[in-house]
C-alpha positions as CSV (number, residue, x, y, z in Angstrom):
1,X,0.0,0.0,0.0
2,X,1.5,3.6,-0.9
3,X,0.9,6.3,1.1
4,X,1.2,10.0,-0.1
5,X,2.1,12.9,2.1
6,X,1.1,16.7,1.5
7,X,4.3,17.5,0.3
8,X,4.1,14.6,-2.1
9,X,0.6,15.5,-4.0
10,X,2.1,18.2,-5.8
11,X,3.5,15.4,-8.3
12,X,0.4,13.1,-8.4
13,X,-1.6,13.5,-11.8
14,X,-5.5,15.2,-10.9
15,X,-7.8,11.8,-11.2
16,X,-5.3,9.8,-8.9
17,X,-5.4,12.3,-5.9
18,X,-9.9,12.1,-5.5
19,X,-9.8,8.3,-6.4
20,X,-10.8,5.8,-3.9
21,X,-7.3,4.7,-3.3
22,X,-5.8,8.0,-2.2
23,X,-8.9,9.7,-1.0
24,X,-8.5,11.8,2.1
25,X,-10.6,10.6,5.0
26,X,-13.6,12.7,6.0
27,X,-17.2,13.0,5.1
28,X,-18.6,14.8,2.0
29,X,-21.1,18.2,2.8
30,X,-23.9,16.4,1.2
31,X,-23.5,13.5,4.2
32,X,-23.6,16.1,6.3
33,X,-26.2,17.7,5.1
34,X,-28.1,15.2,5.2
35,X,-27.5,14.3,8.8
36,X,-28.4,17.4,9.8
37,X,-31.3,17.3,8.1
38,X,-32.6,14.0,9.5
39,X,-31.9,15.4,12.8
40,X,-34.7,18.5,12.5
41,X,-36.9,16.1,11.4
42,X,-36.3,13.6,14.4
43,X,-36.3,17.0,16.6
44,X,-39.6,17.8,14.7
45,X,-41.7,15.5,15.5
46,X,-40.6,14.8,19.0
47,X,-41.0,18.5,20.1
48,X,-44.9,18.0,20.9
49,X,-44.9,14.9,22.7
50,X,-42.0,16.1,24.9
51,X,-44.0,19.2,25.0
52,X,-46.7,16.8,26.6
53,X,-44.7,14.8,28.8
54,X,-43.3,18.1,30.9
55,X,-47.1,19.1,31.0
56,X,-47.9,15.9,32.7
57,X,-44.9,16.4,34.9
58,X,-45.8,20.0,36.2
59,X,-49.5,18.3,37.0
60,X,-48.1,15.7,39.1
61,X,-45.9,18.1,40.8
62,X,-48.7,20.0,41.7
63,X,-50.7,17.4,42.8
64,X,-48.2,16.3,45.0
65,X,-47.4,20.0,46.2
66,X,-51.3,19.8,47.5
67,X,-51.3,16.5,48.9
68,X,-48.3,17.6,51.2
69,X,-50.0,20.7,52.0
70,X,-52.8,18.6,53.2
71,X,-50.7,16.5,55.0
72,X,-48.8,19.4,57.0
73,X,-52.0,20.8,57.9
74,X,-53.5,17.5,59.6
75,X,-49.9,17.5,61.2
76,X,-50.0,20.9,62.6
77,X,-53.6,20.1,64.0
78,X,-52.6,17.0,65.4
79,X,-49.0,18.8,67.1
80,X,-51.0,22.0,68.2
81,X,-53.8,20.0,69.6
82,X,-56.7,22.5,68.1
83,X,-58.9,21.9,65.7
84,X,-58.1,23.9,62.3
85,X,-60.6,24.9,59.7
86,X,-59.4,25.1,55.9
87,X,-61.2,27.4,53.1
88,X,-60.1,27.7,49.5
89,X,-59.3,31.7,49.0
90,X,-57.7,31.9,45.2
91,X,-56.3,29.1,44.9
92,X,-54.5,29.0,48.3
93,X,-55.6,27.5,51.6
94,X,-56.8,29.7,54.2
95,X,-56.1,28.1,57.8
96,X,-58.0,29.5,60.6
97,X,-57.1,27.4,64.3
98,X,-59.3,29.0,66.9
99,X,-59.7,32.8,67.3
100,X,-56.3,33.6,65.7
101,X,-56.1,35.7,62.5
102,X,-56.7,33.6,59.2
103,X,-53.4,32.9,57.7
104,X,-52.8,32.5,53.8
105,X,-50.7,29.2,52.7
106,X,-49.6,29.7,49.6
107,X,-49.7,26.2,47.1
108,X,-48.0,27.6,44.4
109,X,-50.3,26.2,42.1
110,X,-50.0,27.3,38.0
111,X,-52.1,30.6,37.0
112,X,-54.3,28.5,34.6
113,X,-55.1,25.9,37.4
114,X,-58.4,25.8,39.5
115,X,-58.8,23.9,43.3
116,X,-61.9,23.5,44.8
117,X,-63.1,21.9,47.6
118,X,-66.4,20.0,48.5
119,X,-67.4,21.3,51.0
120,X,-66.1,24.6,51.5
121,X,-64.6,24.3,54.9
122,X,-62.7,21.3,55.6
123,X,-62.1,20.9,59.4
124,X,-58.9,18.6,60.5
125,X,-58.7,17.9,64.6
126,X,-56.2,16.9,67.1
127,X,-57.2,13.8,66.9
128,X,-56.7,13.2,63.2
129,X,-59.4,13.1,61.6
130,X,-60.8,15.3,59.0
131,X,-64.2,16.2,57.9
132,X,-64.9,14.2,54.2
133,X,-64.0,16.4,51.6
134,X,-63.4,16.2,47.9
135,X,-60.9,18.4,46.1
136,X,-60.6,18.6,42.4
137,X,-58.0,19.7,40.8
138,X,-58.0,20.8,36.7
139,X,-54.9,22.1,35.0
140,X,-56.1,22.5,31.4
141,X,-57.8,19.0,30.2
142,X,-56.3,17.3,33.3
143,X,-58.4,16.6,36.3
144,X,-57.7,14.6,39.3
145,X,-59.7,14.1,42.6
146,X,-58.3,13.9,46.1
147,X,-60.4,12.6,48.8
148,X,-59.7,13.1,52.5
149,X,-60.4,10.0,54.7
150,X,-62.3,11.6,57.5
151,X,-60.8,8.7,60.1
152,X,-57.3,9.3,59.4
153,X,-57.8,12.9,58.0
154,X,-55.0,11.2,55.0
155,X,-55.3,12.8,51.5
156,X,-55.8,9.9,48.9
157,X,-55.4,10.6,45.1
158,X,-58.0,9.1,42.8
């Protein structure tokens, strides 16, 4: 096998240097090209359905942000030993434990969401139960349901 340096090329006749034997190794602009290409397509058509997926993630992490909510609420009853009465107020929870000012507990829930509660006062007591509520929560076609057990005062998804 010959091999050919750049100082030798100079002396190699024009159809020897681009044949297959003493082609330089590399690929053409059109392969590239058409890589490249392939790769917006791919990128195309994915787009939506990751688009999707991070929507679905945002809705479980706000489903989760609620059910912990619920969950440090019943906590705070059961620690505090009074009784604590929870009202929806904009999409946060408004806490009121005996004759203390109503305090605001922000869920940090998406602007487009909605969170309402059935009934509209849920009461959780010292000793951990909970008065039977539904929530529903809808984050554009999305809508779940979380129950509270009224023995256990536990939010359960549905």
């Amino acid at each position: 096998m010959e091999f050919l340096f750049m100082s030798d090329w100079s002396g190699v006749p024009y159809h020897r240097l681009f044949s297959g034997r003493f082609r330089a190794a590399g690929f053409s602009l059109l392969e590239l090209l058409s890589v490249l290409v392939l790769l917006a397509v791919v990128a195309g058509i994915s787009a939506p359905q990751m688009s999707k997926l991070l929507t679905g993630l945002d809705f479980r992490k706000q489903m989760g942000n609620i059910t912990a909510n619920l969950r440090s609420i019943r906590l705070q009853a059961i620690t505090s030993g009074r009784e604590i009465e929870v009202r929806m107020q904009e999409n946060n929870f408004l806490l009121q434990s005996g004759t203390e000012e109503p305090q605001e507990k922000n869920l940090g829930l998406h602007p487009e969401s909605e969170l309402t509660i059935t009934p509209e006062i849920i009461y959780f007591t010292p000793q951990s139960t909970a008065t039977p509520a539904t929530l529903t929560f809808t984050l554009g076609n999305r809508s779940r349901f979380i129950t509270l057990d009224a023995l256990t005062g536990l939010p359960i998804i549905q």
